[in-house]
ZAMARFI-830041 format. One record per residue (C-alpha): residue in one letter; z, x, y. Coordinates in steps of 0.5 Angstrom, whole numbers, padded with zeros to 4 digits, always signed. Layout:
<atoms>
AZXY/...
</atoms>
This chain:
<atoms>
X+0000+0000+0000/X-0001+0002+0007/X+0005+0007+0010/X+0008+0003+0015/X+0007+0007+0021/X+0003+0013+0021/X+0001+0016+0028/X-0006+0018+0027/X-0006+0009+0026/X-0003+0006+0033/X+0000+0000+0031/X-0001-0006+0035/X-0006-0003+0038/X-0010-0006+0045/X-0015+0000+0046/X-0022-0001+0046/X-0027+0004+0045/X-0035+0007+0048/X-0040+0010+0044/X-0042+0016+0049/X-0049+0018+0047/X-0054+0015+0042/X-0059+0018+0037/X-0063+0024+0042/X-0059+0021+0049/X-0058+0027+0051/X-0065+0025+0055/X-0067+0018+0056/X-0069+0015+0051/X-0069+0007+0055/X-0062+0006+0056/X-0060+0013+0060/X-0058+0020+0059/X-0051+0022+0056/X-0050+0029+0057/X-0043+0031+0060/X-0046+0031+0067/X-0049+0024+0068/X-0043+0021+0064/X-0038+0025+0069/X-0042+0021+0075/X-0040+0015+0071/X-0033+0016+0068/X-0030+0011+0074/X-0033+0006+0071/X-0033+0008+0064/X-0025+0009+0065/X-0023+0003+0068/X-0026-0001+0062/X-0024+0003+0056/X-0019+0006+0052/X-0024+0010+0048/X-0030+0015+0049/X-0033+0018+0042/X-0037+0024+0045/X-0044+0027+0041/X-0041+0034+0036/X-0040+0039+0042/X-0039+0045+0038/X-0047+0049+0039/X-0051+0047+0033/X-0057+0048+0030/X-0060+0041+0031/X-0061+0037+0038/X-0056+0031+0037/X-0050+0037+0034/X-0049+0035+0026/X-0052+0042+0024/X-0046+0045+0028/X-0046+0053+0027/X-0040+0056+0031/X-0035+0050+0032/X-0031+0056+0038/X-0037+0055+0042/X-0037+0048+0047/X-0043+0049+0050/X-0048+0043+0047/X-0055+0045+0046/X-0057+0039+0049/X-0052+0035+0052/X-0048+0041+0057/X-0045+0047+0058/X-0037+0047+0057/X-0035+0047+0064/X-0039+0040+0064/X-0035+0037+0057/X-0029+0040+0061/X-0030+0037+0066/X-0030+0029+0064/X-0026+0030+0059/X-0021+0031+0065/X-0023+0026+0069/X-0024+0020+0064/X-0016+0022+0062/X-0014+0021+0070/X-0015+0014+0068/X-0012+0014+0062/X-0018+0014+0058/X-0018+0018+0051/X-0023+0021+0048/X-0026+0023+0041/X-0029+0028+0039/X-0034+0028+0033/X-0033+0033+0027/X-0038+0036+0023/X-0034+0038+0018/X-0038+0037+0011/X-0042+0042+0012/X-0045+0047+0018/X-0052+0051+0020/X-0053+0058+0021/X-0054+0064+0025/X-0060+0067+0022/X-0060+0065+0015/X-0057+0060+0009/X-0051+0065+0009/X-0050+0069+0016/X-0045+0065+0020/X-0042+0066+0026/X-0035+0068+0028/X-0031+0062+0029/X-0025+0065+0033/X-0020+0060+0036/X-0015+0064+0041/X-0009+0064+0039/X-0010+0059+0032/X-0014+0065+0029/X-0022+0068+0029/X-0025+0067+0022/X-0031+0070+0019/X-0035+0066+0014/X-0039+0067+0008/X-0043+0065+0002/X-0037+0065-0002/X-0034+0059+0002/X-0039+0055+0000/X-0040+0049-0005/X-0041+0052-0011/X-0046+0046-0013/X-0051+0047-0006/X-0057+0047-0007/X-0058+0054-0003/X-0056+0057-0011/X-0063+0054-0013/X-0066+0056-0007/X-0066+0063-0010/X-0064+0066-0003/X-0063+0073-0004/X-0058+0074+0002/X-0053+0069-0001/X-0047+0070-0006/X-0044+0065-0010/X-0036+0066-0011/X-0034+0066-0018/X-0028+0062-0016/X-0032+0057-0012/X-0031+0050-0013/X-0036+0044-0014/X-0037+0039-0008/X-0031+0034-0008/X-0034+0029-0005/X-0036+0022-0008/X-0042+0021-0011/X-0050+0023-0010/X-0049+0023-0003/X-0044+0028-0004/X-0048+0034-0003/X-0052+0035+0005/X-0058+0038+0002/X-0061+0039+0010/X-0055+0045+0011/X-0049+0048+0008/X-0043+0045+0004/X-0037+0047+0006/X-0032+0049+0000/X-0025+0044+0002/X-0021+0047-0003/X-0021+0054-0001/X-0015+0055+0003/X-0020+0059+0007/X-0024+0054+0009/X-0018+0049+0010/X-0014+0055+0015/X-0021+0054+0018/X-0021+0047+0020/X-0014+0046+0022/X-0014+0051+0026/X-0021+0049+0029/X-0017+0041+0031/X-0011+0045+0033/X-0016+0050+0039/X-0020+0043+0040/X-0013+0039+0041/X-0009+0043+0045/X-0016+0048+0049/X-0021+0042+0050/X-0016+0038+0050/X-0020+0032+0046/X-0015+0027+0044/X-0018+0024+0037/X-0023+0025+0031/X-0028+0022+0029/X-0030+0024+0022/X-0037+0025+0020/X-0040+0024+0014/X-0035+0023+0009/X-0038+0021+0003/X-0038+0030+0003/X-0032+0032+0001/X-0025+0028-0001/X-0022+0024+0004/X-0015+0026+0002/X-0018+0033+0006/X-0017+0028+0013/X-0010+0028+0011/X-0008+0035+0011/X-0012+0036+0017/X-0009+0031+0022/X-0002+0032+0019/X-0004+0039+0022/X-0007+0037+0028/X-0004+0030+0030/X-0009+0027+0033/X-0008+0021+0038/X-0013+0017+0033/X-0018+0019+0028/X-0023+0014+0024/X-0027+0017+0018/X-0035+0016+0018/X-0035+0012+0010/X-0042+0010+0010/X-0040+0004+0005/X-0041-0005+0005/X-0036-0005+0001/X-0029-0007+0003/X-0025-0005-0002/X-0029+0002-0004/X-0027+0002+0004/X-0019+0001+0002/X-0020+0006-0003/X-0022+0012+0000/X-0017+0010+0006/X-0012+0010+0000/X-0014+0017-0002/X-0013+0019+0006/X-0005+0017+0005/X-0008+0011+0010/X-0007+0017+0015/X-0014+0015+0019/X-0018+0008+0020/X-0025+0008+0018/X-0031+0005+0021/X-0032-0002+0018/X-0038-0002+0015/X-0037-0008+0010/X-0036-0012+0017/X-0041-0009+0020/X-0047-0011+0014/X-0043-0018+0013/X-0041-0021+0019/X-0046-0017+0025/X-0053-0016+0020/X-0052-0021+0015/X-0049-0027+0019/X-0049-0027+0026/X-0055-0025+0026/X-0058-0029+0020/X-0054-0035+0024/X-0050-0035+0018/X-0044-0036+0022/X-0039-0038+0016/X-0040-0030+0015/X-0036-0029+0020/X-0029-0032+0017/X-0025-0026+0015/X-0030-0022+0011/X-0029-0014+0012/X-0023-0011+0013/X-0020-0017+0016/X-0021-0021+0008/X-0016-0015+0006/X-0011-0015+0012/X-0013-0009+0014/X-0015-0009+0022/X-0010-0005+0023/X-0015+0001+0020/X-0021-0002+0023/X-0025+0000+0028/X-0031-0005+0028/X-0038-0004+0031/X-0046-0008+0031/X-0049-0001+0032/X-0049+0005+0032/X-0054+0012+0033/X-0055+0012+0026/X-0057+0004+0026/X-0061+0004+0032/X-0068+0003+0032/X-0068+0004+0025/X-0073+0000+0022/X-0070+0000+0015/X-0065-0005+0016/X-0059-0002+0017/X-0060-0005+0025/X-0057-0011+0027/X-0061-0017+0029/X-0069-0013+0027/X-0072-0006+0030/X-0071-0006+0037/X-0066-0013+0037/X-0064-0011+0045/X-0072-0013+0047/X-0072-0017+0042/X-0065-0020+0040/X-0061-0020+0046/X-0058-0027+0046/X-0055-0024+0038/X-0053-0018+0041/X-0049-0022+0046/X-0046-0027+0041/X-0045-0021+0036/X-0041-0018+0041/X-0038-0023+0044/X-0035-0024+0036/X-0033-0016+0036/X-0029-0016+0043/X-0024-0023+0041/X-0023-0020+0034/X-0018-0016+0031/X-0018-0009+0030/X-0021-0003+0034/X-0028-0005+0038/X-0033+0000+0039/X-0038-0001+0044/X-0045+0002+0042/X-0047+0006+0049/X-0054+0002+0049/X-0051-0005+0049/X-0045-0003+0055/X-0052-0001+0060/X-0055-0007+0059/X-0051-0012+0058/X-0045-0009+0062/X-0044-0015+0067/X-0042-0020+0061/X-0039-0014+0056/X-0035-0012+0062/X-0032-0021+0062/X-0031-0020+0054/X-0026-0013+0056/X-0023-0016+0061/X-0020-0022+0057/X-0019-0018+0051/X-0014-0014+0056/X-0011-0020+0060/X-0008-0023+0053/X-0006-0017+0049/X-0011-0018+0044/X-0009-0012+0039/X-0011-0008+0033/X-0007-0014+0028/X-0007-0020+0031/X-0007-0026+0028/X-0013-0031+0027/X-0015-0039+0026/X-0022-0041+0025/X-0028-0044+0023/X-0035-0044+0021/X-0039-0048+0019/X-0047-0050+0020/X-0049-0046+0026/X-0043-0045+0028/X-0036-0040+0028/X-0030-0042+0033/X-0023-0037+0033/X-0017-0038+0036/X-0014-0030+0036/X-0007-0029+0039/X-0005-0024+0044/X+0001-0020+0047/X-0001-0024+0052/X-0004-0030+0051/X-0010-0033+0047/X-0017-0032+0046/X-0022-0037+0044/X-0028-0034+0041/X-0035-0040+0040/X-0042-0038+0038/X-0047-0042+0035/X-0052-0047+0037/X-0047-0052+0034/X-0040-0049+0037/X-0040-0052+0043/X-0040-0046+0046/X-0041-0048+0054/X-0034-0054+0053/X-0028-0050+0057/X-0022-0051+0052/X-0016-0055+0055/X-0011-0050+0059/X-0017-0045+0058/X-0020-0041+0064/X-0028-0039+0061/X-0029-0031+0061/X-0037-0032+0061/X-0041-0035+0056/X-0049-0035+0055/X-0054-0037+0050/X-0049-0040+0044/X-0043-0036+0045/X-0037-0036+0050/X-0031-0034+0051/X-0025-0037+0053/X-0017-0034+0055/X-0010-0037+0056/X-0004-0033+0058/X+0003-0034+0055/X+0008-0036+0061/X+0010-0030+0061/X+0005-0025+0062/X+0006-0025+0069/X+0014-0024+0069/X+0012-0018+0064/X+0008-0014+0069/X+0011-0008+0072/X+0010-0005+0078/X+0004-0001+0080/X+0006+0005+0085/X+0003+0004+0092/X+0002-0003+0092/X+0005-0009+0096/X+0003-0015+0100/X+0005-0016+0107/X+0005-0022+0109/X-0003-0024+0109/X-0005-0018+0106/X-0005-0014+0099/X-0005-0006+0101/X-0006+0000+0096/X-0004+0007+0097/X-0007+0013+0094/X-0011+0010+0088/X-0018+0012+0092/X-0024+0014+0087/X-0021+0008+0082/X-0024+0001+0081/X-0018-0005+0082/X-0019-0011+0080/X-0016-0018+0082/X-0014-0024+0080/X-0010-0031+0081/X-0005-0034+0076/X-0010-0037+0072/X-0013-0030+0070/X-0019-0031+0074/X-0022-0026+0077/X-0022-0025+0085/X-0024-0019+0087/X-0026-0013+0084/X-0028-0006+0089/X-0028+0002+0088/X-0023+0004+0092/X-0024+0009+0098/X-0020+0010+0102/X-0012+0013+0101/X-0010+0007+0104/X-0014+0000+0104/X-0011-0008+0106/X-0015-0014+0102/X-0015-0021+0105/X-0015-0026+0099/X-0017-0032+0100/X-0010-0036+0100/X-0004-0036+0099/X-0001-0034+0091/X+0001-0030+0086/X-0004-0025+0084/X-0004-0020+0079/X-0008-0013+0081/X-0010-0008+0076/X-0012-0001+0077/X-0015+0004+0072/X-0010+0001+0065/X-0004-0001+0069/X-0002-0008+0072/X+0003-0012+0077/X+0005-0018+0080/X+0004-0018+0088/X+0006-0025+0092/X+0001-0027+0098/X+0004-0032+0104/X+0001-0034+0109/
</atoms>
């Protein structure tokens, strides 16, 4: 069974995570660039809306996207940017209290001239490291390869990971159970929490090597978070694999993303949409839910949700599939193309799930049927109601509930508990003066406004030391800047 609190695991966790990057956006692939300077000209806006950035691998690799890592000690992207730009806007998303993943590529690497030659990977004060041939599977298919400059160890061990898929036949596996190449990887996480000052791990391609590894390196690096990359549909291998990591990490939900998103939403099967995934075996608290993701998109081989191309040809199903991913529980990952095009509705859908408290492991009631799903999903806060479906009555406002937004067959609607109010606490540098609301020392952040009944009434960047607000009539308003709240009262 799940340990009931592992620190790599938040517990009731209210964050919402951004893909930073999708397949080759390091240049404009239609949806914007993703290297670290054009994301550190929008960390404000990022910032302010999640909790959570995954950024593409960082170490220098021999391929463009980062999944060939060469030397893992070596920040500067090929593609993406140099380290002092990384630096740089992991730095400004965390004055806004944002955390930021970073992608480890750690079944298998490139190489520096041959299949065996590696670069040093020299980590400070945690340690330089000299890999070699011996470090690597003894099952690799560089051994049939016949290359002359490789040496296979007597003591290496087979690849440890799960079936066909274990062994990465377009580079190098590393050999997990050599204490070497284990010293390695934990000093690595170690150099890249405290040094880059990354706060998470996302785990890639870990069908490669046992999951029970991604226990041993977290417990050495303790991560805020880390999810593991298990390219699985099947929940309960999910759940397996989990169990083999000590539930030391969450896991991306595939089964979720194959039957509710791609064989539900999609399909208009909306009866998909109750409790399937990780949520059928009651373990949000391990999800991190997503629609799409670098590998899906525009891939047309059936992995994309909605169809190849389905922002072009598909919006209305990528705003009800996201509607669906940010009022559920778990961890909701936003893909990078859907943030840029539909940003306006995507920011209503955060919006409500931060106002009510909306957690990794709140309790859902629900309702499918013939074109339509309904949930009513408890907060810390309040309650989200979450429509769509032609049939679902998608565009009727709830009684005692204010619409967040709504469009095509979807909508989303919240209420907060009576105490939502009394439970905020105060924010420094905010007051009221009578007739108006005044902020000090918040400039460069984003503030949003609204009145008692969640509404929002003004939302603006900050730019000035000191700034005073009219509002429109006298109340109680809530004010939130960057992830912290409070209550200020206007008289007139």
């Amino acid at each position: 069974m799940p340990l009931a609190a592992i620190s790599q695991v938040p517990s009731q966790c209210t964050d919402v995570m951004l893909q930073g990057f999708y397949y080759q956006s390091f240049s404009n692939k239609g949806y914007g660039d993703t290297r670290w300077i054009t994301l550190l000209k929008d960390s404000d806006e990022i910032g302010t809306y999640f909790d959570l950035v995954w950024l593409p691998p960082s170490a220098s690799s021999s391929d463009d996207l980062g999944y060939h890592p060469a030397q893992y000690s070596n920040q500067s992207s090929n593609k993406f940017g140099a380290k002092t730009y990384l630096l740089q806007l992991i730095n400004s998303l965390h004055r806004h209290n944002t955390k930021v993943i970073a992608d480890i590529v750690i079944n298998h690497a490139g190489n520096k001239s041959n299949w065996c030659n590696y670069y040093t990977m020299d980590f400070g004060d945690y340690g330089s490291f000299s890999p070699n041939s011996y470090w690597i599977t003894s099952n690799d298919e560089v051994w049939s390869a016949g290359q002359s400059a490789c040496n296979v160890s007597s003591t290496a061990n087979a690849d440890d990971g799960y079936g066909s898929e274990a062994n990465y036949g377009s580079a190098r596996d590393w050999d997990h159970k050599n204490t070497n190449v284990q010293d390695m990887f934990k000093a690595y996480l170690k150099w890249m929490r405290n040094v880059i000052t990354y706060d998470g791990w996302r785990y890639d391609y870990c069908v490669g090597y046992h999951t029970s590894h991604i226990d041993d390196y977290n417990k050495a690096s303790t991560p805020y978070l880390s999810v593991m990359e298990y390219w699985n549909g099947n929940a309960a291998t999910l759940r397996t694999r989990l169990a083999e990591a000590n539930y030391n990490t969450m896991t991306f939900d595939f089964a979720a993303k194959y039957t509710i998103y791609n064989n539900g939403i999609a399909q208009g099967v909306y009866t998909n949409c109750k409790s399937n995934g990780m949520r059928a075996l009651g373990l949000t608290k391990y999800a991190v839910t997503f629609i799409d993701n670098h590998d899906t998109h525009n891939r047309n081989n059936g992995a994309e949700f909605a169809g190849n191309n389905s922002i072009t040809n598909n919006p209305n199903k990528i705003l009800q599939a996201n509607a669906y991913m940010l009022s559920m529980p778990g961890v909701p990952c936003v893909f990078y193309p859907h943030w840029v095009t539909f940003k306006d509705e995507i920011k209503k859908m955060i919006t409500a799930r931060k106002l009510t408290g909306v957690h990794s492991e709140s309790k859902v009631t629900e309702e499918a049927g013939s074109g339509y799903y309904r949930a009513t999903v408890q907060g810390l806060k309040g309650t989200l109601i979450v429509k769509i479906g032609q049939n679902s009555g998608y565009n009727e406002t709830p009684n005692g509930y204010t619409c967040a937004t709504n469009g095509n067959n979807y909508g989303v609607y919240y209420k907060l508990n009576n105490d939502a109010v009394e439970s905020m606490e105060e924010l420094s540098g905010v007051y009221s003066d009578n007739n108006e609301l005044h902020i000090e020392g918040h400039e460069n952040e984003v503030c949003s406004i609204y009145n008692i009944s969640g509404q929002l009434v003004k939302q603006f960047a900050i730019a000035d030391y000191h700034s005073a607000i009219q509002l429109p009539q006298a109340g109680l308003y809530m004010v939130r800047i960057g992830n912290q709240s409070t209550k200020v009262s206007i008289i007139k």
